[in-house]
N, CA, C and O of each residue as an XYZ file, in Angstrom:
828
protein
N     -59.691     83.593    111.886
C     -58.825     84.591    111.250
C     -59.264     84.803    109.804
O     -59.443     83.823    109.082
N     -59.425     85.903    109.406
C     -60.085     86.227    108.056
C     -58.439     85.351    106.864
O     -57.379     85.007    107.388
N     -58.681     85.237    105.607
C     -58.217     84.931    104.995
C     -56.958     86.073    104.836
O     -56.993     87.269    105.125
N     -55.836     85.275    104.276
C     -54.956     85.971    103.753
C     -54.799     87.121    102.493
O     -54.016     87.999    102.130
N     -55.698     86.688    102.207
C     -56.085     87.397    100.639
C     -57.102     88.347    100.770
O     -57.079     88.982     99.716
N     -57.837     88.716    101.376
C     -58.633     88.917    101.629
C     -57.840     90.665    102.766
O     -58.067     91.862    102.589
N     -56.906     89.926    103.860
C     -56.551     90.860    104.290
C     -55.335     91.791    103.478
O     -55.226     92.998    103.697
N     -54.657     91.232    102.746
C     -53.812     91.550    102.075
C     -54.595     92.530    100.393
O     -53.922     92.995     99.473
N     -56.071     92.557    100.516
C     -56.996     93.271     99.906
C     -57.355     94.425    100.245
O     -57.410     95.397     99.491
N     -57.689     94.398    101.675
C     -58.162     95.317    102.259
C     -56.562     96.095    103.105
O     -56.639     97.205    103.630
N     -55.852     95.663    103.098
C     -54.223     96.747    103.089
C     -54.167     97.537    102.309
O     -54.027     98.757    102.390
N     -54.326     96.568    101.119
C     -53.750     97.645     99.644
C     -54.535     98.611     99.256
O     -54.078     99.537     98.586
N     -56.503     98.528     99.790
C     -57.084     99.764     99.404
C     -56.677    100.601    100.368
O     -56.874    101.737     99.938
N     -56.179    100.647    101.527
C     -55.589    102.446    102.674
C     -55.338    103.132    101.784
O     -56.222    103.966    101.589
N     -54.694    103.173    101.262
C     -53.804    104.297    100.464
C     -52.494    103.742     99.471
O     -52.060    102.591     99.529
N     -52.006    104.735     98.622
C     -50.938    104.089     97.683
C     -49.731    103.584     98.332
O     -49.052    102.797     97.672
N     -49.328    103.906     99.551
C     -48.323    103.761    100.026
C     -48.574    102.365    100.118
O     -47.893    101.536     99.515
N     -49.623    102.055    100.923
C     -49.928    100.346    101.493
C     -50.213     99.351     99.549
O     -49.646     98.300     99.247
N     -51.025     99.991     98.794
C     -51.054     99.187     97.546
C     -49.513     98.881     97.263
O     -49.193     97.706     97.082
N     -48.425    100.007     97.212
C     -47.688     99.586     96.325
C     -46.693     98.325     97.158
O     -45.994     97.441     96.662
N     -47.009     98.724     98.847
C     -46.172     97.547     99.255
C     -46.739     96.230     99.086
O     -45.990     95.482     98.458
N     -47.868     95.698     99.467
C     -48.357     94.726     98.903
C     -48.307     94.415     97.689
O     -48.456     93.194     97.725
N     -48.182     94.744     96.504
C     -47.651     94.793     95.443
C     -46.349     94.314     95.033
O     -46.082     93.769     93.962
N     -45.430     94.615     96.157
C     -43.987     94.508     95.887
C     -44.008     93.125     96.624
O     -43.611     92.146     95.993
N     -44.519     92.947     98.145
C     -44.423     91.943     99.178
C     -44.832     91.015     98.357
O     -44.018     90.213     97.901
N     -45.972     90.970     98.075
C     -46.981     89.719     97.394
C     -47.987     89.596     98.190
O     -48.170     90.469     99.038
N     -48.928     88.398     98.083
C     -49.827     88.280     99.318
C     -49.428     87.531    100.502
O     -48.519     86.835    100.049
N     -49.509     87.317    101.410
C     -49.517     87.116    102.673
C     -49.985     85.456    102.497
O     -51.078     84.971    102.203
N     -48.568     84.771    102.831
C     -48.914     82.874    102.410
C     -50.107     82.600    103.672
O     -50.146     83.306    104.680
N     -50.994     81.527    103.433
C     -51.649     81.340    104.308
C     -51.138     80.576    105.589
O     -50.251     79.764    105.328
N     -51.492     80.654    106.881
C     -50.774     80.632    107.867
C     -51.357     79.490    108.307
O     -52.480     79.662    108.781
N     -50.739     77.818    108.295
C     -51.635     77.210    109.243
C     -51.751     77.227    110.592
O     -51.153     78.068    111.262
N     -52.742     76.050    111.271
C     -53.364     76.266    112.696
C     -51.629     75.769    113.237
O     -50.841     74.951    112.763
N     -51.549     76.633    114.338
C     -50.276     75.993    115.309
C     -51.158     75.330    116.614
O     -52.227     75.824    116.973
N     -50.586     74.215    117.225
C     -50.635     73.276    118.012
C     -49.835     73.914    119.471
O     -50.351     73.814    120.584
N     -48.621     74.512    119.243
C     -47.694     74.523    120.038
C     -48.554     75.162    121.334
O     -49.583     75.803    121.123
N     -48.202     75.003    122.271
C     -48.893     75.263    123.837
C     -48.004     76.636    124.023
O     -46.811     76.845    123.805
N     -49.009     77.454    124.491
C     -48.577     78.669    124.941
C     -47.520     79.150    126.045
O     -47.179     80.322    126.206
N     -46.874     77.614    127.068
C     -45.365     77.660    127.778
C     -44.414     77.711    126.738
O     -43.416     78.411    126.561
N     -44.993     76.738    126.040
C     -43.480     77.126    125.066
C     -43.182     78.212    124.321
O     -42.066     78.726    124.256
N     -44.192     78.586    123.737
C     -44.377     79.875    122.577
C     -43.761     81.166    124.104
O     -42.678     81.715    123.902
N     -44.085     81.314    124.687
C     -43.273     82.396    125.679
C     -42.066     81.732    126.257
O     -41.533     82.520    127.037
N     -41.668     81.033    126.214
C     -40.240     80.593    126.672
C     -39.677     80.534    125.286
O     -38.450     80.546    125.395
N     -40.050     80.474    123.991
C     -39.386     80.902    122.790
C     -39.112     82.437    122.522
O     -38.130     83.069    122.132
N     -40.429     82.772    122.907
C     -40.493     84.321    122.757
C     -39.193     85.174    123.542
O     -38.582     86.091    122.993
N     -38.923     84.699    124.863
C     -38.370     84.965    126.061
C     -36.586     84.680    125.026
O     -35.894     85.681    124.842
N     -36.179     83.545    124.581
C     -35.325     83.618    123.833
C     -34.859     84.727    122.952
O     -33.682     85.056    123.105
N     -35.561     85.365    122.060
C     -35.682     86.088    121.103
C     -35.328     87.622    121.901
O     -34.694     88.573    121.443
N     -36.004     87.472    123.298
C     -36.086     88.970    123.823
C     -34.130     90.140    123.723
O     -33.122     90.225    124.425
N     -34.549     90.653    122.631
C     -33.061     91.728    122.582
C     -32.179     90.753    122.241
O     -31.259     90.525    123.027
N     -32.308     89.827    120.749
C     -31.413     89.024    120.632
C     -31.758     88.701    119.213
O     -32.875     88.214    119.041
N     -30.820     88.928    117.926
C     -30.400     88.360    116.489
C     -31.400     87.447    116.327
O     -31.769     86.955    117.394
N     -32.022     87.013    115.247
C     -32.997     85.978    115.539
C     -31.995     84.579    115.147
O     -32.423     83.427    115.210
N     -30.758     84.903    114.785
C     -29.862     83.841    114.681
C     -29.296     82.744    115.927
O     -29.165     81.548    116.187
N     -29.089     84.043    116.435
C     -28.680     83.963    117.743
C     -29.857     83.224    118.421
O     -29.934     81.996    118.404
N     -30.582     83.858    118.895
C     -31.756     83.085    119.044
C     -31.750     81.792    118.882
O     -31.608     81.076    119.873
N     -31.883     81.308    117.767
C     -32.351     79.895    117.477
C     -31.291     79.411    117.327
O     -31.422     78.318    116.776
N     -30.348     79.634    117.516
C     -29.393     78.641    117.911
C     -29.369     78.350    119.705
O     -29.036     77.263    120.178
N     -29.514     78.766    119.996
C     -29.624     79.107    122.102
C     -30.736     78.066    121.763
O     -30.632     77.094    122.511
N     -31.545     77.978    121.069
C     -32.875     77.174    121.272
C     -32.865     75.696    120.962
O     -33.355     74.690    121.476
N     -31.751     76.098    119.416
C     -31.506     74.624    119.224
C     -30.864     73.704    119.926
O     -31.120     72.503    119.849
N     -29.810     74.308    120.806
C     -29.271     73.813    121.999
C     -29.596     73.315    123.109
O     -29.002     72.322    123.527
N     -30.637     73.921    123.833
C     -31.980     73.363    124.157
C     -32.521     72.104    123.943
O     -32.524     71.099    124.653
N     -32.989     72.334    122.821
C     -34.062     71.122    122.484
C     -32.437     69.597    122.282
O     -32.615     68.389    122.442
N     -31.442     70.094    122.013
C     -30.240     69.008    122.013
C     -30.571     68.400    123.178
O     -30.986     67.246    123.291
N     -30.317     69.462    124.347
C     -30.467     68.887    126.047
C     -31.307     67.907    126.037
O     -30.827     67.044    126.772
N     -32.655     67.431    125.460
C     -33.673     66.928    125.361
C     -34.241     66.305    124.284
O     -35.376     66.352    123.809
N     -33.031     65.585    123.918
C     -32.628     64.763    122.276
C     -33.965     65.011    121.370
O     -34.794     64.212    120.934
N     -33.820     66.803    121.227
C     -34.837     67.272    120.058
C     -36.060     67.652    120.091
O     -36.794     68.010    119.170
N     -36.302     67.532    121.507
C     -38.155     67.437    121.440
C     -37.557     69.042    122.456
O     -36.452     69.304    122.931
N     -39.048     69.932    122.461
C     -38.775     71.242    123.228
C     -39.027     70.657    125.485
O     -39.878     69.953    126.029
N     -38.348     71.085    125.804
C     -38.795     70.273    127.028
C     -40.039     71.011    128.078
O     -40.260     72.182    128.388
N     -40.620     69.864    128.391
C     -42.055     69.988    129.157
C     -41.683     71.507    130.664
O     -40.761     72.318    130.753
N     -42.491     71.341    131.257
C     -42.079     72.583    132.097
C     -41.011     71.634    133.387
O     -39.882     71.947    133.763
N     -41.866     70.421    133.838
C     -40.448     69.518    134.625
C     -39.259     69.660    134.172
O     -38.338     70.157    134.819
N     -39.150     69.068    132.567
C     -38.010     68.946    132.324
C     -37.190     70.025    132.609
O     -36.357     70.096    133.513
N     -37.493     70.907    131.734
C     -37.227     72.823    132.053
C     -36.244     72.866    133.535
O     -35.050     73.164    133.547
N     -36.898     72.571    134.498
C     -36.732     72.973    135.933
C     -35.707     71.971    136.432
O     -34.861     72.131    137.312
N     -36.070     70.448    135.365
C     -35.113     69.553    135.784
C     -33.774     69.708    135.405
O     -32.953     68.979    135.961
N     -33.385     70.528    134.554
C     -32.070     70.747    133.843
C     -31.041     71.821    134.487
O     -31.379     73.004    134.502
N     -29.631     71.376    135.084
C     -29.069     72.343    135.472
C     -28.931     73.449    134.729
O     -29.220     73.598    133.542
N     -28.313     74.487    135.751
C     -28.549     75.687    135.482
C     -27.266     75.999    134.491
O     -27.396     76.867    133.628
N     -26.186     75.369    134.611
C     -25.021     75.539    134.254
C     -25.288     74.984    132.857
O     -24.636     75.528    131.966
N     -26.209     73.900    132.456
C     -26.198     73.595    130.965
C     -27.299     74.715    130.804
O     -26.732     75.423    129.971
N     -28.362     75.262    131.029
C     -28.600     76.286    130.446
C     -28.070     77.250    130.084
O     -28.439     77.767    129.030
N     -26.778     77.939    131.024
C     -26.105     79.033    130.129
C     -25.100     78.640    129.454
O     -24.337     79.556    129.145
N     -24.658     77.067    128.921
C     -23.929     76.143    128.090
C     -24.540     77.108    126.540
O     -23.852     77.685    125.697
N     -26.373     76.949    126.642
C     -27.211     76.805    125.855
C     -26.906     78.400    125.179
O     -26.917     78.703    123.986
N     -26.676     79.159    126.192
C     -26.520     80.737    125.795
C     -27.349     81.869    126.525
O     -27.196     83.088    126.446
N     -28.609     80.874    127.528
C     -29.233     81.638    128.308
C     -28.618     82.690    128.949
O     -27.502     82.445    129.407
N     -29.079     83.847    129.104
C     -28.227     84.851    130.360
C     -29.082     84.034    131.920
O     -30.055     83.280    131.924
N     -28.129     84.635    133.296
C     -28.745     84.512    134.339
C     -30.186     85.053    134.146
O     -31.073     84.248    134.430
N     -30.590     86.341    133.690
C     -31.915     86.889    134.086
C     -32.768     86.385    132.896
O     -33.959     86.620    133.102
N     -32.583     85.895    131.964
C     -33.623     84.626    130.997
C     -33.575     83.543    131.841
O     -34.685     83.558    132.374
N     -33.043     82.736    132.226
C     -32.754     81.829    132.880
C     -33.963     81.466    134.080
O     -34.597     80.444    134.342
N     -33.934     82.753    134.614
C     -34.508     82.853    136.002
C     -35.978     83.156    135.106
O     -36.824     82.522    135.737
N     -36.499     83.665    134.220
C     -37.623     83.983    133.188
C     -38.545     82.772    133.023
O     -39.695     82.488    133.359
N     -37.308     82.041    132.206
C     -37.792     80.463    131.499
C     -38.119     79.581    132.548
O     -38.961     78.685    132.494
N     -37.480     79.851    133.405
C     -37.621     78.282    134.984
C     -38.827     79.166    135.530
O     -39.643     78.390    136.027
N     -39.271     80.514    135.637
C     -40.470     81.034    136.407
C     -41.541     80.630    135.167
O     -42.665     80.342    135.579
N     -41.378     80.578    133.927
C     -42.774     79.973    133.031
C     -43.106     79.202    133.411
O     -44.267     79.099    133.807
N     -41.850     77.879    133.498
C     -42.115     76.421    133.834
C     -42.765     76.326    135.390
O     -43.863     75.837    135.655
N     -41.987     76.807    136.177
C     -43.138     77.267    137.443
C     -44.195     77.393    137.544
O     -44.851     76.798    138.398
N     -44.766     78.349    136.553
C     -46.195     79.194    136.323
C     -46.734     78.272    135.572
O     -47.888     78.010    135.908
N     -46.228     77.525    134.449
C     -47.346     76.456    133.873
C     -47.625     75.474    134.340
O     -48.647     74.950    133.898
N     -46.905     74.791    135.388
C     -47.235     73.450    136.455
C     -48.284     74.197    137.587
O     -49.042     73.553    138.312
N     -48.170     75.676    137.585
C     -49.165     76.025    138.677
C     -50.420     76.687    138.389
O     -51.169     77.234    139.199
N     -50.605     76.533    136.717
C     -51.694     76.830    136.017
C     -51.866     78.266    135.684
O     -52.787     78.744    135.023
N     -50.916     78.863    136.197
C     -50.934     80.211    135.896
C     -51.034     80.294    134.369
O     -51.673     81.270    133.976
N     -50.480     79.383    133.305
C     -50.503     79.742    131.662
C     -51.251     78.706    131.532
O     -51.051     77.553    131.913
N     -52.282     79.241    130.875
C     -53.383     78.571    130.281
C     -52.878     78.044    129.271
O     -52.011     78.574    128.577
N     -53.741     76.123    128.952
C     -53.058     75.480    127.612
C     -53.866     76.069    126.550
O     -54.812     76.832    126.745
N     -53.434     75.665    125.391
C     -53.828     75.734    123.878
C     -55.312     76.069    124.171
O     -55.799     77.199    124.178
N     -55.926     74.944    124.400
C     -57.045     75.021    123.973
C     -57.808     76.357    124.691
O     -58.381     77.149    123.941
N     -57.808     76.502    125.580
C     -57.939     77.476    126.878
C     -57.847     78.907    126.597
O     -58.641     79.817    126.835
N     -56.322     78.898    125.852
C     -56.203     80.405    125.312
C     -56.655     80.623    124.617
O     -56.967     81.813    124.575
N     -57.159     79.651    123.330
C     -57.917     80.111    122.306
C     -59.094     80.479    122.629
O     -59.587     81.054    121.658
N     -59.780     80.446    123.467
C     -61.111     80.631    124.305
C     -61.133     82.386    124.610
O     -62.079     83.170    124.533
N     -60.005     82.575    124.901
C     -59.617     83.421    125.759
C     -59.196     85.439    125.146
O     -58.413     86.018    124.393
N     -60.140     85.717    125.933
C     -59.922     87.943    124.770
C     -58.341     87.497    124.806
O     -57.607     86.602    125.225
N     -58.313     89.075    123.879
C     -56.556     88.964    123.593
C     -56.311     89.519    124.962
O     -55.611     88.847    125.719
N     -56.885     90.860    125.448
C     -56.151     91.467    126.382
C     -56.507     91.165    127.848
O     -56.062     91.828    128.785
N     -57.519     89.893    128.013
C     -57.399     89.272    129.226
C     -56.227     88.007    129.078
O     -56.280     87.320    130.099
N     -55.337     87.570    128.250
C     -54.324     86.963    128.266
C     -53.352     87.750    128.222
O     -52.348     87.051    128.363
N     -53.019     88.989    128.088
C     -52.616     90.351    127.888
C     -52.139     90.293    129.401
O     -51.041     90.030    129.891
N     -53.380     90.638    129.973
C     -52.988     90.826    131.501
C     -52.732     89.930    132.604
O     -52.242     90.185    133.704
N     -53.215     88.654    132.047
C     -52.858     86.979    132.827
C     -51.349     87.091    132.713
O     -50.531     87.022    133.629
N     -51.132     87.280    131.405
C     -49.414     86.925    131.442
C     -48.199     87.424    131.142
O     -47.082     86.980    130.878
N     -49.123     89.261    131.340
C     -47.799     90.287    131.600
C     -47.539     89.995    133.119
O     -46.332     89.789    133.245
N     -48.174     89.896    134.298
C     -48.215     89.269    135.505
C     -47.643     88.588    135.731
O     -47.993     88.094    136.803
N     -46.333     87.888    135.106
C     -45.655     86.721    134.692
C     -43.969     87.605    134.533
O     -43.753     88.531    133.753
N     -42.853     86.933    135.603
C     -41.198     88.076    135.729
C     -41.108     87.975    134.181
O     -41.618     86.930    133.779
N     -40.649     88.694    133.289
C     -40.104     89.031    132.427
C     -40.743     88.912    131.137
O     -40.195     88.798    130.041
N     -42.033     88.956    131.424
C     -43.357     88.976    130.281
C     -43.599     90.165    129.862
O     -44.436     90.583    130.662
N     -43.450     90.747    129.321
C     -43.801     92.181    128.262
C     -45.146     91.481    127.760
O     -45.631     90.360    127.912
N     -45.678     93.092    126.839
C     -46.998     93.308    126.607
C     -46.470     92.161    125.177
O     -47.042     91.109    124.893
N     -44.931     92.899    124.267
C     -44.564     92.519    123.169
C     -44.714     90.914    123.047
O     -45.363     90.393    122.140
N     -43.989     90.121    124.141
C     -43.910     88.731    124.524
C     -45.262     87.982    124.039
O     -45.365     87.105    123.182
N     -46.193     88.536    124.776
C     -47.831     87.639    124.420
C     -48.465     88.304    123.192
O     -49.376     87.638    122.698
N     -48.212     89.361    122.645
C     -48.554     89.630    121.550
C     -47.717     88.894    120.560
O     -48.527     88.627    119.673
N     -46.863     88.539    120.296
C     -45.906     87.441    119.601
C     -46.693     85.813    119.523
O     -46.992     85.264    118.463
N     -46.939     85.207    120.960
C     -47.561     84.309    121.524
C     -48.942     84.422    120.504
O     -49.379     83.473    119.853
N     -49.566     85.906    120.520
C     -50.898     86.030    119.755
C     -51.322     85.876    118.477
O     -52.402     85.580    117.967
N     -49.959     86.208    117.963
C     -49.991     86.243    116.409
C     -49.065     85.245    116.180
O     -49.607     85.462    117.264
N     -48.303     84.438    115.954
C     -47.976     83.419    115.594
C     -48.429     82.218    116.299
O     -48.423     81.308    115.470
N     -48.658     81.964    116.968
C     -49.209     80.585    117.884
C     -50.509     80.589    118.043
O     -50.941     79.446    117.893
N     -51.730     81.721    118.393
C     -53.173     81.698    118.134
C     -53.454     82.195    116.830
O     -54.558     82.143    116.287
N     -52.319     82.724    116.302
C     -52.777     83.245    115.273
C     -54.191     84.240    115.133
O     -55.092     84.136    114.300
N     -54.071     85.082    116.079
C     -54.912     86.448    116.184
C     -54.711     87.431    114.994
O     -53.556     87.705    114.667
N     -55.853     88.025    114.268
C     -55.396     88.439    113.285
C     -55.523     89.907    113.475
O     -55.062     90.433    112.462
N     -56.050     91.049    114.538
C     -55.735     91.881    114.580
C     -55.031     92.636    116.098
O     -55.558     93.381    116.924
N     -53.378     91.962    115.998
C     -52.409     92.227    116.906
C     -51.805     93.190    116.047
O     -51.652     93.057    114.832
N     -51.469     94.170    116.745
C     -50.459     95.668    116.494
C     -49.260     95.728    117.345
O     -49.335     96.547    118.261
N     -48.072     94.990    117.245
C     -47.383     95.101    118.094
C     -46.337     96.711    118.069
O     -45.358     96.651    117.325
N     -46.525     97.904    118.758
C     -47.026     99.233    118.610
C     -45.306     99.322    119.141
O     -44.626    100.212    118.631
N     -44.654     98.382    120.163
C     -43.697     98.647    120.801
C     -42.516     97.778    119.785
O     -41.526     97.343    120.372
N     -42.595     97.621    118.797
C     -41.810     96.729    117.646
C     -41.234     97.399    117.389
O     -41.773     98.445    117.027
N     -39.580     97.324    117.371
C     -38.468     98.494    116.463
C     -39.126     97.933    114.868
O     -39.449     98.785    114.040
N     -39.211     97.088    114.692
C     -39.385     96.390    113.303
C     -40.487     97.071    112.504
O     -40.512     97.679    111.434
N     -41.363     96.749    113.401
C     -42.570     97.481    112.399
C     -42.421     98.943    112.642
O     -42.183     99.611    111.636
N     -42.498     99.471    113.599
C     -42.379    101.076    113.510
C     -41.132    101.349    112.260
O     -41.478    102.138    111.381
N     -40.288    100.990    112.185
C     -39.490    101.313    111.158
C     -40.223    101.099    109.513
O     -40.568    101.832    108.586
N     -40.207     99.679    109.813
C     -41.020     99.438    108.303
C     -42.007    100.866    107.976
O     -41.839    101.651    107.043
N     -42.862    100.914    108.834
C     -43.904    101.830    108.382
C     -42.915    103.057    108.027
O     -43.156    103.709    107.011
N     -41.804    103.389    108.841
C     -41.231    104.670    108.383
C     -40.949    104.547    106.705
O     -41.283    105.355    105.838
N     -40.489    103.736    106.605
C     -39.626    103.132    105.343
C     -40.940    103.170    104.081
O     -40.979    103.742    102.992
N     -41.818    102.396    104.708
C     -43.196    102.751    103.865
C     -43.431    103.819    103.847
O     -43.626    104.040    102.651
N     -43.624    105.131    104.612
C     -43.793    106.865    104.281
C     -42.927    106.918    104.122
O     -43.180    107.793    103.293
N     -41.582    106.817    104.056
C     -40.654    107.913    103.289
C     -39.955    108.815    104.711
O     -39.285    109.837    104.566
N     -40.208    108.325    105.767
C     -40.940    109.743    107.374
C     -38.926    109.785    106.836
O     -38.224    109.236    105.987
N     -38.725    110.873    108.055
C     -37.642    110.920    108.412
C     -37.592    110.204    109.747
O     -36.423    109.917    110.003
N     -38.323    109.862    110.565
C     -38.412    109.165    111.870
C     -39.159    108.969    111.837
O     -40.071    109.720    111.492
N     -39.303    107.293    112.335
C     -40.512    106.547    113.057
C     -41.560    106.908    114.155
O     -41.250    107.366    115.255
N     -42.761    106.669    113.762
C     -43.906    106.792    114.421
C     -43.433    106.366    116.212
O     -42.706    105.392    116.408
N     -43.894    107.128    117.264
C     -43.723    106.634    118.689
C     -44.889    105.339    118.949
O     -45.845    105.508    118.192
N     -45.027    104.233    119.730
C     -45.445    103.545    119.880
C     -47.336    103.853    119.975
O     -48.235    103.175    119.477
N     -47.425    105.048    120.757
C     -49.067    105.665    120.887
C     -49.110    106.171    119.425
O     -50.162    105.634    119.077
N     -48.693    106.813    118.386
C     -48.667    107.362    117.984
C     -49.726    106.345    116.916
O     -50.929    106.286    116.660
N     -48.072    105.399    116.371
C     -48.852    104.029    115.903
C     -50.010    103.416    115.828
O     -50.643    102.970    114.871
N     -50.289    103.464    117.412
C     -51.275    103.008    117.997
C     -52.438    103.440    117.322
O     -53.291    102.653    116.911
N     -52.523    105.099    117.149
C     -53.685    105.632    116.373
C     -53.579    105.356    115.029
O     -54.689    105.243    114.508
N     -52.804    105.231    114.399
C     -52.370    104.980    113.013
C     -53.012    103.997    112.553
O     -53.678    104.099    111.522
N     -52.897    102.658    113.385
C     -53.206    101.404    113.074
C     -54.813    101.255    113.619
O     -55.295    100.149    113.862
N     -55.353    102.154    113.731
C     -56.836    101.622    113.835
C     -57.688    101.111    112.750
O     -58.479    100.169    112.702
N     -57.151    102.361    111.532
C     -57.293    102.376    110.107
C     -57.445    100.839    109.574
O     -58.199    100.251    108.799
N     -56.234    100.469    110.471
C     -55.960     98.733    109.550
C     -56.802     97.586    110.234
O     -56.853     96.445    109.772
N     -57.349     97.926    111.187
C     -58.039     96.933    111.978
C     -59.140     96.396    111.046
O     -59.726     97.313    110.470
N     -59.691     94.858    110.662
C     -59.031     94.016    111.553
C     -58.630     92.863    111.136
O     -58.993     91.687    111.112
N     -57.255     93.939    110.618
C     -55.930     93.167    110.048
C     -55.141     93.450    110.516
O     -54.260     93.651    109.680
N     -54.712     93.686    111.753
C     -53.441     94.745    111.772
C     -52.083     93.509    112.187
O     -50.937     93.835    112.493
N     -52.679     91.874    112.074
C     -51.761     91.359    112.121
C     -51.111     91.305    110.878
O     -49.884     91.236    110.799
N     -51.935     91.335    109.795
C     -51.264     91.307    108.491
C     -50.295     92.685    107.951
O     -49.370     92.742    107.141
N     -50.949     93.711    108.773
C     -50.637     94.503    108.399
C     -48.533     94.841    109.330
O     -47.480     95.254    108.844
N     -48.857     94.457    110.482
C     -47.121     94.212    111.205
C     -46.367     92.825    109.815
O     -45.469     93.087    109.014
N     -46.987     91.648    109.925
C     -46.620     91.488    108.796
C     -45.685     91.834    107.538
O     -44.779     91.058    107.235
N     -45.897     92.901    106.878
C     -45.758     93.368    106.026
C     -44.992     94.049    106.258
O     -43.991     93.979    105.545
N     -45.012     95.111    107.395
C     -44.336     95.918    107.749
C     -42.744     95.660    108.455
O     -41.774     96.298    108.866
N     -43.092     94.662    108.326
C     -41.677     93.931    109.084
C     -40.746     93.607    108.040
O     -39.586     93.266    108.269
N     -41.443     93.752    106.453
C     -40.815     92.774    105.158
C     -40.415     93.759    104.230
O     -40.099     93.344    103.115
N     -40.338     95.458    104.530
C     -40.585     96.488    104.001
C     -38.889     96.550    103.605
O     -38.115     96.939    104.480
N     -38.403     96.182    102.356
C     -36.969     96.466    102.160
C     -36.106     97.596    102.766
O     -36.619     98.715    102.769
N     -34.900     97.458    103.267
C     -34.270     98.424    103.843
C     -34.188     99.811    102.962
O     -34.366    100.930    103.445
N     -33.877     99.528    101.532
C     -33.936    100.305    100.685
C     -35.081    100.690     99.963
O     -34.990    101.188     98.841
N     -36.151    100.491    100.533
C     -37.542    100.779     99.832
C     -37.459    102.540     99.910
O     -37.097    103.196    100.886
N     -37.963    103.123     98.418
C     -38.360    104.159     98.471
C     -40.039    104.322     98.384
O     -40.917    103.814     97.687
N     -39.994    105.483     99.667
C     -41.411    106.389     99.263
C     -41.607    106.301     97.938
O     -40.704    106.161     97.113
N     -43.311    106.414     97.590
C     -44.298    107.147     96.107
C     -43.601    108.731     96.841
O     -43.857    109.817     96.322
């Protein structure tokens, strides 16, 4: 992954819009290596799906309680009634999500750590949208925080499509293809560049 500084350099020359947010943001802290195995990082992700990130991590922290603190292996996962999972806050159809990961990673379907890092973005893209309740968004999450891939565009993000609005000034946000072309410009940073775009004050005005 190119440096933080470095990408947070090459943002700010696009245009004034991108200088002045980097400017305001700061640079981009450096990100260390994550360890975490790619079952868990999508059964976290899978948490998060259409949910507060508060909310969220509390459902999670509850969880890892079940399993005095540690995140549980894919057995454990499968070993835990169903009834303390929606204790935890799971819905039925996460539920049935998280126990099909743990499924899929005892049957090798999710490649470990080391494996994925080996691995294109969009042949893990398509390994593990193939997967009930895996979105494109899900492993692109997985990509950029856990492999730490540095040019992921997550194109289907309310977050960043907004930010960027908020950064032009638009009256409405870019459509997901639209983006898509937008962000070629930023390649190949465009993880730094969602980043940023995610950190874009509610009240930020357009230059």
């Amino acid at each position: 992954m190119q440096s933080p500084s470095e990408a947070s350099l090459f943002l700010a020359s696009i245009d004034p819009d991108w200088a002045r947010l980097v400017e305001t943001i700061g640079p981009r802290p450096d990100m260390a290596p994550d360890t975490q195995e790619p079952y868990e990082a999508l059964v976290r992700a899978v948490a998060y799906q259409q949910l507060h990130g508060k909310a969220a991590a509390a459902i999670l922290g509850r969880l890892l309680e079940l399993h005095g603190g540690q995140f549980p292996s894919p057995a454990a996962l499968l070993a835990t009634d169903v009834a303390q999972l929606r204790a935890c806050g799971f819905s039925g159809r996460k539920i049935a999500y998280i126990t099909g990961l743990a499924e899929a990673s005892l049957a090798g379907s999710i490649p470990d750590h080391a494996t994925a890092l080996a691995m294109e973005d969009e042949a893990l893209i398509a390994q593990l949208t193939a997967l009930p309740g895996i979105g494109r968004w899900t492993v692109e999450m997985m990509l950029m925080h856990t492999l730490r891939r540095a040019d992921i565009l997550p194109v289907d993000d309310l977050g960043v499509r907004e930010g960027f609005r908020r950064m032009k000034g638009l009256g409405t946000a870019p459509t997901p293809r639209s983006l898509q072309d937008i962000g070629i410009a930023w390649s190949p940073h465009r993880s730094s560049a969602a980043w940023y775009l995610w950190r874009v004050p509610r009240d930020y005005p357009a230059l």
